[in-house]
N, C-alpha and C positions, 0 to 999 in steps of 0.2 A: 292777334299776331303772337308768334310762340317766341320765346328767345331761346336762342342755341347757345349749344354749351357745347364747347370746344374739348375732349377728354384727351390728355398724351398722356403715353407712355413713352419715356427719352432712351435714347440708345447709345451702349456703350461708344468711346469714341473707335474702336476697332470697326465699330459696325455704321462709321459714317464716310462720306465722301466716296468713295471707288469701291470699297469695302463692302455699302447700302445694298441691301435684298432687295434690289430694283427688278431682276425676274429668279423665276425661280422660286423655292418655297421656303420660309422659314421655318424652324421646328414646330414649338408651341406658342399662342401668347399667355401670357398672363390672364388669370380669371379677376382681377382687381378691377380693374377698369371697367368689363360687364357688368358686376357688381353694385359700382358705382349706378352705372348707365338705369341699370333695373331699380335701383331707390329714387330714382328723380321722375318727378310725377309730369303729369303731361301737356303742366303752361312750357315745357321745355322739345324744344329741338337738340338730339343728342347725336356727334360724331363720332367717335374716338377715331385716333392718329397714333401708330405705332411709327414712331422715328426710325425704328431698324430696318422698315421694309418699304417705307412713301418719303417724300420730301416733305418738313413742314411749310406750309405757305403761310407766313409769319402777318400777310394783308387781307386774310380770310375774313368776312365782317362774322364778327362771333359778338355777342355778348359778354361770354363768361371760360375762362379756358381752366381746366385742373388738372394736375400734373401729378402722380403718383413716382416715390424714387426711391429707389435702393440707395447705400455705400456710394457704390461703384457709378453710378450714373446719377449721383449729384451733380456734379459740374454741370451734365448738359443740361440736368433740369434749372439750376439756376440761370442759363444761357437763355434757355426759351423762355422761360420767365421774365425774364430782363425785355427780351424783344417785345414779345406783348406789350407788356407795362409799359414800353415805350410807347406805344400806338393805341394808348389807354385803355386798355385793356384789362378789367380787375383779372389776377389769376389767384388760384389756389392752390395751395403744396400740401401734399396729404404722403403717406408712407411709412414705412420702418424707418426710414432715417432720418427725417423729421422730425418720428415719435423721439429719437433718441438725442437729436440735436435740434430743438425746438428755436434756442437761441440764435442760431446761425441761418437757420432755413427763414426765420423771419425777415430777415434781411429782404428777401430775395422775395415776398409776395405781399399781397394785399390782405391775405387772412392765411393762416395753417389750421390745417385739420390734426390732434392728437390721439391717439388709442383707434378704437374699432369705428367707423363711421356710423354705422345704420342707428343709430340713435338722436345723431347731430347734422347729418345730412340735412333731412327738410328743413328744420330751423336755419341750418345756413344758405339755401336755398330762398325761403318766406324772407329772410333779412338781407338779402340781394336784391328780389323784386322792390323791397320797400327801399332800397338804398341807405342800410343801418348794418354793413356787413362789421363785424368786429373782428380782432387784431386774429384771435385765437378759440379754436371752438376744440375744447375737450370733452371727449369721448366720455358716456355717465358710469361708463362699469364694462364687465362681460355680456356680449349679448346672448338671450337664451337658443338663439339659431331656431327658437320656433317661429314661424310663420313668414319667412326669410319671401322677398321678394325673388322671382327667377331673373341670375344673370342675362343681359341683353347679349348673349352668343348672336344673334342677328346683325348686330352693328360692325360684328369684325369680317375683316377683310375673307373670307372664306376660302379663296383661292391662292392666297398669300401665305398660308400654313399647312404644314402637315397634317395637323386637326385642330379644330374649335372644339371638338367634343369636351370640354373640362367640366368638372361638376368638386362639389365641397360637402363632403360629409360631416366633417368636423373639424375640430380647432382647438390647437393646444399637443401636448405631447406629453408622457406620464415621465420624462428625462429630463435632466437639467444638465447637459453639457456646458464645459465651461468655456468653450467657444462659437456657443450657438446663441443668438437672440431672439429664437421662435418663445420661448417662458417669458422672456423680458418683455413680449410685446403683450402676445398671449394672455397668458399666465399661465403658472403653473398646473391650474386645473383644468382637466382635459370634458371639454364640451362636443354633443351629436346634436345634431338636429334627429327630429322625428322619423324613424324609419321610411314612416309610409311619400312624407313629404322628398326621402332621397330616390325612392323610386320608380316616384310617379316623374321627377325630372330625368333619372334617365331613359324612363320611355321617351321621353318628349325629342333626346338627342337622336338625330338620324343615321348617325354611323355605327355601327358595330362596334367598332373598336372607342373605346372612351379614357381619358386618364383623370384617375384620383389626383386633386391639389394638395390634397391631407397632406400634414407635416410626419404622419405617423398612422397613417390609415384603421391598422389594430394596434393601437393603443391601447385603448379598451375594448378586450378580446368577449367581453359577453355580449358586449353592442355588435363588436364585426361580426360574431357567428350568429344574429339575426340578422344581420343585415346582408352575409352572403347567403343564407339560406333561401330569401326572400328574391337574390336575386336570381336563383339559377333558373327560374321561369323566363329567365327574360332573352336568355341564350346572347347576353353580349362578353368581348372583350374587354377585358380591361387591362391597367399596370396601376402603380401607384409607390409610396415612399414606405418604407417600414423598416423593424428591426433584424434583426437573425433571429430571436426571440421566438418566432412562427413555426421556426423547427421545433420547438420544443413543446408545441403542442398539435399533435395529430390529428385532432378533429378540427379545429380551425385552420391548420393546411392542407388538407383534404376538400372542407365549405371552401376555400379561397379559392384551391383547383378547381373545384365543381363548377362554381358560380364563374368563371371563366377566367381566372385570373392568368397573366401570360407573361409578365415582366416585375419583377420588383425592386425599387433601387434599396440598395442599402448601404447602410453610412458603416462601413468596417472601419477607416479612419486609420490605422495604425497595426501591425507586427508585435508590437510590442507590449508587456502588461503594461511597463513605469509609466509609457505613455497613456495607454487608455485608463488607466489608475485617475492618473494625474488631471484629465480634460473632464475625469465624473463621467466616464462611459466603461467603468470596469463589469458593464451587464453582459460585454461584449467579451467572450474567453477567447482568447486565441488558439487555445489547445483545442476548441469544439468545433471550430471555422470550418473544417472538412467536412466532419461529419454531418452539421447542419446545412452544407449548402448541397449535399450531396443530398438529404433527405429532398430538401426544396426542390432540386430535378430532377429525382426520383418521381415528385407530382407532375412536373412537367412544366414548370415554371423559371423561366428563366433568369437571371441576376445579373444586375447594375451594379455593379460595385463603385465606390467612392474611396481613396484615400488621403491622407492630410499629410504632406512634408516639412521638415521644419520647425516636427515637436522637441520638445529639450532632449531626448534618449536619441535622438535621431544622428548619424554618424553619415560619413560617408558611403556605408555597406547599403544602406537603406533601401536606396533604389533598387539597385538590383536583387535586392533578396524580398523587397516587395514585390515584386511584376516575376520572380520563380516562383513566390505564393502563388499569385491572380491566375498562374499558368495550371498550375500544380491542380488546384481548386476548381479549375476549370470554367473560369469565371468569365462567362456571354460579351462582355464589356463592364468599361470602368471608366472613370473620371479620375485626375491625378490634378492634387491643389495643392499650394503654398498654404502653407497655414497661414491666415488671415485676422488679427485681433479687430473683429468691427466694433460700432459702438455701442453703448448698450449692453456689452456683453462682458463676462467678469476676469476674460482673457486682456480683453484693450485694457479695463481698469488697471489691473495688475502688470501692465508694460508699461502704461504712462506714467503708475507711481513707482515703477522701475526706472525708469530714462530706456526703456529698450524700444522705443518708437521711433523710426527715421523721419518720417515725416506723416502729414495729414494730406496729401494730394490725394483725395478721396477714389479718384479713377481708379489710380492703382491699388486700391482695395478690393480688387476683380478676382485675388487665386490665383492669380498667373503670374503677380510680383511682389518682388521683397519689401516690405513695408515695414521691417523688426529685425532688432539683431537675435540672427542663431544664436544656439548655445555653443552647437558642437560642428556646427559648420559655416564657413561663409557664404554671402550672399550671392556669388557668382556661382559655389559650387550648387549652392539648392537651384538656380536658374537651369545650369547644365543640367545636374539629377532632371528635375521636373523633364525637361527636355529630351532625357536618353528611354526616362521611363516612358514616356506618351511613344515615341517610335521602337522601344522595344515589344512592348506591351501589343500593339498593333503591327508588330510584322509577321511578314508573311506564316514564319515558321509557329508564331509564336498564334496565330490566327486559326490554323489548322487542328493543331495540340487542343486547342481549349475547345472547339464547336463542333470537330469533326467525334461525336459520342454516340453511343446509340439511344442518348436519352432524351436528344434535343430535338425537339419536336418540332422546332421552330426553325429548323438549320438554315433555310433561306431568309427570313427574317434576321436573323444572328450574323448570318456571312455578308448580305448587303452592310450592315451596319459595321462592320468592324470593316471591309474594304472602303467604305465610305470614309472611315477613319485614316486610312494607311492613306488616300489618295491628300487628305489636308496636312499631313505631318508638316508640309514647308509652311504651310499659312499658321497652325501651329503652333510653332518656332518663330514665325514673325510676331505672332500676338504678344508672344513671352520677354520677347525682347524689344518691344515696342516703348520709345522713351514716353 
């Protein structure tokens, strides 16, 4: 007899009760959970349960449940954690925000997982069947990403998302932003797995289209330009996360476009230097923004852009002379966030031994609300800002100006997605001001 192993991944509370992707498709899921699924050997029965898209049935006869969580979706993981253990249930808490508040998350389970799993997995696995599980199982170091089991993409709901196709080249990122916790979990040294082993998994994907989890895809630009070279045999699409930095070298945005590259997100962050000075992303020139992203759809690659509001240089103008940029630039789509000090990271440090934190209700550690005092704005005006920029940014006029070019190659792709955008502005606006 196998024993089952119960896998969640918990869902923001925007995304429970009325809210729940009960039909219809969710974006992506997370590859963590696969991951997991693919190191557990096979005295086990494995489901995973994404909260965002199914109901958990909390009287499911499981064995063993493990729960992976962000910031932001602590609360429900310690929720479903609670229920289980009630119906004794061992569970497991594993994540970045565990890694970071190990203390707090013990509360709330039978054992926590700390750092990279694939080392301490089987061991907490062998110490379950014998019934010897211990308090706290830490990670022994960085894993070399050689000889990496393949994530169990099988187990997810298939039908439930836009694509399963996810795949992990690497891990880590050659930046240390001061508001990011990818180094702190990571580390600072940026690790590949073996070319041949990223290849052969994405033959193995059956969609065409696939997305990089990479924190930083070309990080290390000697690794990416073997490893785009390698792929263009393979004639698939992809997207992934990276810098502007790509413009600055021609033959690795050239192998990107070869190899099929069609979307990239990138973390631009801020207008301003004081600010990108300040957060440790001064790689990022503001005065190069045009012409680099103009090179990048010059190849025919499209851009995600990201910005942070909220940083200390930040004024009331901000908004709108951000989203003239995004227009100006001609930027496919974007993402618009509160700056967020999570934990871990050397931004929360420095607010809490400031007094600039309102509080710790972790939900709201999602980017969509105030959680620190501004410098040079208040908290209602950064809510509005965020607010005016998400509907200016995505109207109509403002939708045209940026997609309708004759370099985008993508223009149906681009124009679904930003009318997609214009059509949720009121839901939006609900998530932002959601007590």
């Amino acid at each position: 007899m196998k024993y089952k192993l119960t896998l969640i991944y918990p869902a923001h509370k925007k995304n429970l009760g009325d809210n729940k992707k009960k039909r219809g498709r969710y974006p992506v899921p997370q590859l963590s959970l696969p991951t997991i699924a693919g190191l557990t050997d096979g005295r086990f029965e494995v489901n995973i349960v994404d909260d965002n898209i199914e109901d958990i049935d909390f009287d499911v006869r499981t064995d063993l449940v493990g729960i992976t969580t962000m910031t932001a979706l602590a609360p429900r993981a310690y929720t479903i954690a609670q229920e289980f253990r009630k119906r004794g249930v061992p569970v497991i808490l594993g994540g970045i925000h565990v890694s970071m508040l190990p203390d707090e998350a013990s509360n709330y389970a039978d054992s926590i997982v700390l750092g990279e799993a694939e080392d301490i997995w089987p061991t907490l696995l062998e110490d379950f069947i014998h019934g010897r599980l211990k308090k706290i199982y830490r990670g022994t170091g960085r894993h070399t990403l050689v000889n990496l089991p393949r994530p169990r993409l099988d187990l997810l709901k298939r039908d439930r998302y836009f694509s399963t196709s996810l795949l992990m080249a690497s891990r880590g990122c050659p930046h240390d932003c001061h508001y990011c916790s990818v180094t702190t979990f990571w580390g600072k040294g940026f690790r590949y797995r073996p070319i041949p082993d990223v290849i052969e998994e994405l033959k193995s994907l059956k969609d065409r289209f696939v997305f990089f989890v990479d924190d930083n895809l070309y990080g290390n630009k000697i690794y990416a330009k073997k490893l785009f070279k390698e792929m263009i045999p393979l004639r698939k699409k992809w997207s992934c996360q990276g810098d502007s930095l790509i413009a600055n070298d021609k033959e690795l945005l050239s192998l990107a476009a070869e190899s099929g590259c069609q979307w990239i997100f990138i973390g631009i962050e801020s207008i301003s230097e004081k600010n990108l000075t300040k957060m440790r992303k001064s790689f990022n020139k503001v005065r190069q923004y045009k012409e680099s992203f103009k090179k990048i759809h010059d190849a025919g690659i499209n851009i995600f852009g990201s910005f942070i509001f909220g940083l200390d240089d930040d004024d009331k103008n901000v908004f709108k002379d951000t989203v003239d940029f995004a227009i100006d630039v001609k930027l496919d789509a974007a993402n618009f966030y509160i700056l967020t000090p999570l934990p871990g990271t050397k931004l929360f440090q420095e607010m809490k031994e400031a007094g600039r934190l309102l509080h710790t209700q972790w939900d709201k550690y999602d980017a969509n609300h105030v959680v620190f005092k501004p410098d040079r704005l208040t908290s209602d005006e950064l809510i509005e800002g965020l607010i005016y920029a998400y509907n200016y940014f995505y109207s109509i006029p403002s939708i045209f100006r940026r997609i309708i070019r004759t370099d985008n190659k993508r223009f149906i792709q681009s124009l679904e997605l930003n009318l997609g955008r214009f059509l949720r502005r009121k839901q939006f606006e609900k998530i932002c001001r959601m007590e």
